[in-house]
C-alpha positions as CSV (number, residue, x, y, z in Angstrom):
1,X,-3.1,11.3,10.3
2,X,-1.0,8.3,11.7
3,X,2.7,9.0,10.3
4,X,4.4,6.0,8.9
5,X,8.3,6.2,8.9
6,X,10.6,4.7,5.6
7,X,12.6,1.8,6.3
8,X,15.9,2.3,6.3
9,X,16.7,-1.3,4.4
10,X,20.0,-2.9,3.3
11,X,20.6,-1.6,-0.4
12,X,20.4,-5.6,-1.0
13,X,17.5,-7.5,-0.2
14,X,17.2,-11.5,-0.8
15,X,14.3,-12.6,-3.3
16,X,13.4,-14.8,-0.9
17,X,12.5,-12.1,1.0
18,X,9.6,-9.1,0.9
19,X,10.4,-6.2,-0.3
20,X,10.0,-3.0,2.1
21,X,7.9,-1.2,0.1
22,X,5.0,-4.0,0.4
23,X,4.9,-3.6,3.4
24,X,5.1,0.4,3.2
25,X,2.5,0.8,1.0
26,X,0.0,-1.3,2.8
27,X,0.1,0.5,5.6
28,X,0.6,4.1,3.7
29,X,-1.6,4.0,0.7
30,X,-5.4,3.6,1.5
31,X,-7.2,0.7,-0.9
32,X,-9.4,2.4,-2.7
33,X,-9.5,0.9,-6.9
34,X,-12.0,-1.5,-7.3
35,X,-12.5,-3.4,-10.3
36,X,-14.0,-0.3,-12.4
37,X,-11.2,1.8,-11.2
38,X,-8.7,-0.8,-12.6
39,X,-10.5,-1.9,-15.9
40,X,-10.3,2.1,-16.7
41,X,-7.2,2.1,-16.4
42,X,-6.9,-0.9,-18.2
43,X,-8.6,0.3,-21.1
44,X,-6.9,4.1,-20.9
45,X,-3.5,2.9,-21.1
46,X,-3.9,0.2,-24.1
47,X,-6.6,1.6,-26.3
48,X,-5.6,4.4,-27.9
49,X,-8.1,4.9,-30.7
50,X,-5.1,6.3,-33.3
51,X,-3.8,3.1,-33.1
52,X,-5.7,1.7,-35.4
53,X,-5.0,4.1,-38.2
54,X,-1.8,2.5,-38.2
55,X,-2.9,-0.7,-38.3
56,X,-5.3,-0.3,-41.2
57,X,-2.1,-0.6,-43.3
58,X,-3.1,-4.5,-43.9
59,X,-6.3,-3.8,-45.5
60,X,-9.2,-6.9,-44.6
61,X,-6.0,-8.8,-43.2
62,X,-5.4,-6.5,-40.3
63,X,-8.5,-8.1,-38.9
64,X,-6.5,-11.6,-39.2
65,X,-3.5,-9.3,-37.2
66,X,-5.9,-8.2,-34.3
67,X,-7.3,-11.6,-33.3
68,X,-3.3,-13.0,-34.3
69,X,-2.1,-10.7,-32.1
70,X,-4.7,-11.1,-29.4
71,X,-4.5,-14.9,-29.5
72,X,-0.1,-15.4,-29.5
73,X,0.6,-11.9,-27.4
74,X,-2.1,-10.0,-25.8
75,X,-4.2,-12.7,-24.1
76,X,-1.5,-14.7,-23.0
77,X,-0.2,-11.3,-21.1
78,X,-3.3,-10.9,-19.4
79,X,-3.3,-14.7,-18.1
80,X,0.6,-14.3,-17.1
81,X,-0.4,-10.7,-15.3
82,X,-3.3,-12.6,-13.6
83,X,-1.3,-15.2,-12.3
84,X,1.7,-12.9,-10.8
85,X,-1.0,-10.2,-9.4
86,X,-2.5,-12.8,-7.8
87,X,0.4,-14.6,-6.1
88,X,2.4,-10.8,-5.2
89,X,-0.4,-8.3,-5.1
90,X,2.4,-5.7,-4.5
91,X,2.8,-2.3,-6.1
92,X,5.3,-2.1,-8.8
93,X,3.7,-5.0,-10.8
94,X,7.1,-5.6,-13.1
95,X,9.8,-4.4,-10.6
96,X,7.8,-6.4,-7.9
97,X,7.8,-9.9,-9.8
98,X,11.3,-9.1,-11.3
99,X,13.1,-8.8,-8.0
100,X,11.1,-12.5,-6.9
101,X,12.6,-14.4,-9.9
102,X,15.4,-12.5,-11.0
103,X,17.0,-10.4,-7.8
104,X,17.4,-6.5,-7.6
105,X,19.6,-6.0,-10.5
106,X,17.4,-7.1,-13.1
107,X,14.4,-5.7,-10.9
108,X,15.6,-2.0,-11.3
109,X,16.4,-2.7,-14.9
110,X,13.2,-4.0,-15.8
111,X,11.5,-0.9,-13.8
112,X,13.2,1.9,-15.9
113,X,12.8,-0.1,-18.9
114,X,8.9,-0.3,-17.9
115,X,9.1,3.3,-16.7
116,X,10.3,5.2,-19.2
117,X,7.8,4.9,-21.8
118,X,5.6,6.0,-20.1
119,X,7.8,9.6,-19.9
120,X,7.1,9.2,-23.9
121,X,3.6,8.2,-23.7
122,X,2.6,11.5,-22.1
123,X,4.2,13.9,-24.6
124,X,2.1,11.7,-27.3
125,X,-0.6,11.9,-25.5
126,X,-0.9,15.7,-25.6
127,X,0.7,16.1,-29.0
128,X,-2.5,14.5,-30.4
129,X,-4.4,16.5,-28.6
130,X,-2.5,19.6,-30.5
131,X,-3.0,17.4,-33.7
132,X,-6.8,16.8,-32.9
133,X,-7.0,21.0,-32.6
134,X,-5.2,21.2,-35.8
135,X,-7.6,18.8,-37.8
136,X,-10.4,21.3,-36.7
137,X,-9.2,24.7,-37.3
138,X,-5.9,24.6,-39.7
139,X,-5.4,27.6,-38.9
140,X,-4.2,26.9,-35.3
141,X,-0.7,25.7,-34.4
142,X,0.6,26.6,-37.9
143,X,4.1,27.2,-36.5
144,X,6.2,24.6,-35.2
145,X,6.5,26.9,-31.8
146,X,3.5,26.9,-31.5
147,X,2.7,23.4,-31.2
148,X,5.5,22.5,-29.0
149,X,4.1,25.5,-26.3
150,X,0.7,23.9,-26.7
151,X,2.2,20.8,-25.9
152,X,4.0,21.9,-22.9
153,X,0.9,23.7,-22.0
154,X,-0.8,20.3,-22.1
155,X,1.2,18.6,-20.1
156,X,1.4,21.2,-17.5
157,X,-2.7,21.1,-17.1
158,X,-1.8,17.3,-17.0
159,X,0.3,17.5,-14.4
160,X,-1.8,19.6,-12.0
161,X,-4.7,17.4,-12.4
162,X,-2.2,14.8,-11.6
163,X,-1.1,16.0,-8.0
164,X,-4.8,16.2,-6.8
165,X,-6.4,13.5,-4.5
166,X,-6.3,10.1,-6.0
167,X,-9.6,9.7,-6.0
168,X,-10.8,12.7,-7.7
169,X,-8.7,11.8,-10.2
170,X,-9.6,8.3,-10.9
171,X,-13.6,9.7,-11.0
172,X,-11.9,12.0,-13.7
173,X,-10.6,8.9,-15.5
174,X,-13.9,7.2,-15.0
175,X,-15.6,9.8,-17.1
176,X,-13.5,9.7,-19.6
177,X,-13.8,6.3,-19.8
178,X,-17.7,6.4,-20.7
179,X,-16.3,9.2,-23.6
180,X,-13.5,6.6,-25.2
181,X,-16.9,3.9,-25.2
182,X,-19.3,6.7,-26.7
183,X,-16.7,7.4,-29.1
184,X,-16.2,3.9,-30.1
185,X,-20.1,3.5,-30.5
186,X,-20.0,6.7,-32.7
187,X,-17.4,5.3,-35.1
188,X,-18.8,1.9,-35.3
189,X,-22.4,3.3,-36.3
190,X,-20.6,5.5,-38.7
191,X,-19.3,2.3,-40.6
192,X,-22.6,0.7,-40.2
193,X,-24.8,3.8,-41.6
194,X,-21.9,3.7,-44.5
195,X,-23.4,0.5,-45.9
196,X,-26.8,1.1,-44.7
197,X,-26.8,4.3,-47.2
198,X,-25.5,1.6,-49.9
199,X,-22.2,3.3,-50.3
200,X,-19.2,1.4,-51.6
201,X,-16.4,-0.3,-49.4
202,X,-13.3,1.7,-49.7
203,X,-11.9,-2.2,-49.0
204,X,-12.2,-5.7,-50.1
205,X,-13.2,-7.9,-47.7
206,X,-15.1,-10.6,-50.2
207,X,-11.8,-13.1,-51.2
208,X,-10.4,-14.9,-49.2
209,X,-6.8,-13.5,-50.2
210,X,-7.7,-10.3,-48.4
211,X,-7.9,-11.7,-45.2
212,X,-4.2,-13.6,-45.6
213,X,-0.5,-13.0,-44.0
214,X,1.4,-11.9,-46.8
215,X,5.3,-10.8,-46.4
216,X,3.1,-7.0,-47.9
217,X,1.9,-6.8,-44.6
218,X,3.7,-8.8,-42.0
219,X,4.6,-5.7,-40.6
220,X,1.2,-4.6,-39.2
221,X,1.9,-7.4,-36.5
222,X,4.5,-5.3,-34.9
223,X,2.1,-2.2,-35.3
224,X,-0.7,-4.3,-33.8
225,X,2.0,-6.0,-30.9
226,X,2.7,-2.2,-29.9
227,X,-1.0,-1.5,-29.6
228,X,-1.6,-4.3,-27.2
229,X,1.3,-3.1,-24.8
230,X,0.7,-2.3,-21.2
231,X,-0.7,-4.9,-19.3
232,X,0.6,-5.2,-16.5
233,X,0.6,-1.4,-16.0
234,X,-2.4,-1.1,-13.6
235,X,-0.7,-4.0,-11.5
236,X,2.0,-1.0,-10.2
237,X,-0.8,0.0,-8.1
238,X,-1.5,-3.4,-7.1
239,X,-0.8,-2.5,-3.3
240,X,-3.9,-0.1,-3.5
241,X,-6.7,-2.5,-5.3
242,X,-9.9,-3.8,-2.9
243,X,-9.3,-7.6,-2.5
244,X,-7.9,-9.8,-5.7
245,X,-10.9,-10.4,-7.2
246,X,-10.3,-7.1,-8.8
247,X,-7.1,-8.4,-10.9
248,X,-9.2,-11.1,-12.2
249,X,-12.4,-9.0,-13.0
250,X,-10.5,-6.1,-14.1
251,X,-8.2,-8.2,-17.0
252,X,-10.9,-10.1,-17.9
253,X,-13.2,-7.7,-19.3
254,X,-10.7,-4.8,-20.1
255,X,-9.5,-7.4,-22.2
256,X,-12.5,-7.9,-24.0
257,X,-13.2,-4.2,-24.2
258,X,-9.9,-3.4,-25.6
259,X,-10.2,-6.3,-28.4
260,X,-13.5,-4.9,-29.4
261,X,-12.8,-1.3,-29.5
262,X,-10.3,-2.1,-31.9
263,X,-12.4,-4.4,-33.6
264,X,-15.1,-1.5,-34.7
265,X,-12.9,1.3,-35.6
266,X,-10.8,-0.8,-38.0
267,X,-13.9,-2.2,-39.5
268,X,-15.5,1.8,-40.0
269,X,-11.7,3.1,-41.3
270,X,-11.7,0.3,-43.8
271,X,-14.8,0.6,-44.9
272,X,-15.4,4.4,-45.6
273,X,-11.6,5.4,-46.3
274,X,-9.4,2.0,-46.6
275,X,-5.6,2.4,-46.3
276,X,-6.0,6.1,-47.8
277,X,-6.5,6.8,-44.0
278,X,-2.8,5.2,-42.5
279,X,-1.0,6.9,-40.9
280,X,-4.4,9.9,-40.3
281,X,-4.5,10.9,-36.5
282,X,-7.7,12.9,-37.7
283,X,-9.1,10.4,-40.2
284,X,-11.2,8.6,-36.7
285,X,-13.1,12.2,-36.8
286,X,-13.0,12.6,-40.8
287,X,-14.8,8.7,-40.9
288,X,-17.5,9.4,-38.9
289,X,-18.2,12.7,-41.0
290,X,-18.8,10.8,-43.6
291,X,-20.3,8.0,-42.7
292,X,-23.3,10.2,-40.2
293,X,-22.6,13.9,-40.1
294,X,-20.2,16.8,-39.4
295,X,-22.4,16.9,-35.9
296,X,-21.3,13.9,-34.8
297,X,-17.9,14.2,-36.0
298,X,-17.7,17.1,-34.1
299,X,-18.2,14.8,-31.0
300,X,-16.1,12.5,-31.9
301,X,-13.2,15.0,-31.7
302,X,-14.1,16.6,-29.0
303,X,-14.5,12.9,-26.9
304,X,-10.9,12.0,-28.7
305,X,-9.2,15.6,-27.4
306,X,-11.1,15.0,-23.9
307,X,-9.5,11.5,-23.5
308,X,-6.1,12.3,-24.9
309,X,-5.9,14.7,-22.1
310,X,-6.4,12.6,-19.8
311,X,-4.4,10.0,-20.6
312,X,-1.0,11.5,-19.7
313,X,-2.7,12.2,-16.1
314,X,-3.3,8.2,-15.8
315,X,-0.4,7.0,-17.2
316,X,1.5,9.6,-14.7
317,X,0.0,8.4,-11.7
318,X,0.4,4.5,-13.1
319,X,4.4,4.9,-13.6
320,X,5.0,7.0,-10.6
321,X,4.3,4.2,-8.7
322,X,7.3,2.6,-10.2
323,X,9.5,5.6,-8.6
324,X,8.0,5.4,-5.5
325,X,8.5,1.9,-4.5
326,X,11.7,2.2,-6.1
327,X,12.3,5.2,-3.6
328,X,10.8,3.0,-0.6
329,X,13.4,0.5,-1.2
330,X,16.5,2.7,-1.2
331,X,17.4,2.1,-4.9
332,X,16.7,5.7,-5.9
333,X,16.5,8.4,-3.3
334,X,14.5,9.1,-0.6
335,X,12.9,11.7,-1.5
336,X,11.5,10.0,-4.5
337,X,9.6,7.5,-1.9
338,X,8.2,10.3,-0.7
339,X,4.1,10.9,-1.2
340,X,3.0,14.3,-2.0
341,X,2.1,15.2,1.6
342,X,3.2,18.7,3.1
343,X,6.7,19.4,3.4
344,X,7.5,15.9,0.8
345,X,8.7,17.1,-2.7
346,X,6.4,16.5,-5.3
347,X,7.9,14.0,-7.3
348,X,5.3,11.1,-6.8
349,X,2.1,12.0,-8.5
350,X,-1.1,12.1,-6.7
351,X,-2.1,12.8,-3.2
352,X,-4.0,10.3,-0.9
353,X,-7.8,11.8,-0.6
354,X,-8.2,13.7,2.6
């Protein structure tokens, strides 16, 4: 393997000019996420399922919040994202397109303000999974220590799955892709058998007043704002994508995917539980036990445990990026620019395959 030294750049660059680390990672990082890759990644960082048992607070009108929020926020992200991945098809996404408007001060802000959610997003990620456990055996994690070793056990697994080849990675995201879709499917037939078995709505969705904004509920829009976050997330490995047709494709129908999904578990919550189920991790799994079977709720857990798991891994290897260009360019230290290779510490997640 061809070694490829680090620039040594100026700590200041003009944003006139390109950055080193495009150039770096062009030549360093192998191309290898087409538009599936990407769309999965998509989809794994802004759908979480649980979301929507927050949402649900709004009763019929959280539908009106959904397409509200798709229409003034989420949408017009993915056209914005579109546009800048298109015209700097860099890694970094946010940091990359900072540094081009605003210059490196604002660059680096905007990085570890993108960054560090992510740091949060991981321990979520596995405490649900720990909650998930808990909703199917009470008897597990009854201690608070317990739960927090499970979690640091979690993220541990998480974090060796992380550092292995990029590509077997992302074909371990792929899968769980297909189980976040079969899940979705589940749920949505559990609403639908609901009302086929001529049970009762657990919500009103006849007058028109339920569907209204009402100052009672205003504040599901910020619950369904923080569920469209993370657009631009997949872009930080915009360096490594096969041709930009992928950016395009990839928004385009994660987009739609991600809408939907939401779409059909808020219509099966409302309709079989209703806002008894806010604020429920567990009430996705408790839903479709009532709507089909214990069986299939079973499933439904088990789908929801395997893609928690795996979200920390993807949304690891989707902010390291942001450290490793971050290293490239001299603004945090070397080492941090430094792949996973022999001898390189390991702070940037994920090996190249080979």
């Amino acid at each position: 393997m061809a070694t490829i030294n680090m620039p040594a750049p100026e700590k200041n660059f003009d944003t006139a000019d390109p950055l080193p680390s495009e150039e770096y990672v062009e030549k360093a990082m192998p191309s290898i996420l087409g538009s599936f890759d990407m769309t999965v990644v998509y989809v794994m960082i802004i759908f979480f399922i649980t979301n929507a048992t927050t949402a649900i607070a709004g009763g019929a009108a959280t539908f009106t919040y959904w397409i509200l929020g798709a229409i003034t926020f989420f949408i017009p992200c993915a056209i914005a994202t579109a546009q800048l991945g298109v015209m700097f098809q860099h890694e970094g996404s946010l940091y990359n397109w900072t540094h081009k408007a605003l210059g490196g001060y604002w660059s680096f802000f905007v990085a570890f303000c993108a960054w560090f959610p992510g740091v949060l997003l991981m321990v979520a990620g596995a405490d649900t999974v720990v909650t998930y456990l808990m909703g199917l055996n009470p008897n597990w994690f009854s201690q608070i220590w317990q739960q927090g070793v499970a979690v640091i056990a979690l993220l541990t697994i998480c974090c060796i799955i992380t550092l292995q080849p990029f590509r077997t990675v992302q074909n371990m995201a792929n899968v769980m892709f297909g189980i976040i879709l079969l899940t979705v499917i589940i749920v949505g037939v559990a609403g639908v058998a609901w009302f086929v078995g001529k049970h009762p709505s657990a919500t009103s969705f006849s007058h028109p007043s339920d569907w209204w904004l009402t100052p009672t509920n205003f504040v599901v829009f910020g619950a369904i704002t923080h569920a469209y976050l993370g657009v631009a997330v997949p872009m930080n490995m915009g360096g490594e994508i096969l041709g930009r047709k992928v950016i395009t494709r990839h928004l385009l129908w994660g987009t739609m995917i991600v809408i939907t999904a939401y779409l059909v578990t808020t219509f099966t919550l409302l309709a079989i539980q209703g806002k008894a189920a806010t604020g429920t991790l567990f009430s996705v799994v408790t839903v479709v036990d009532m709507g089909l079977n214990k069986f299939f709720g079973d499933i439904t857990a088990i789908c929801v445990i395997g893609f928690f798991l795996m979200a920390p891994v993807v949304y690891n290897y989707s902010y390291a990026r942001l450290l490793l260009v971050g290293g490239i360019d001299k603004r945090l230290p070397d080492c941090i620019g430094c792949r996973c290779l022999p001898g390189c510490p390991t702070f940037y997640s994920t090996r190249e395959p080979g």
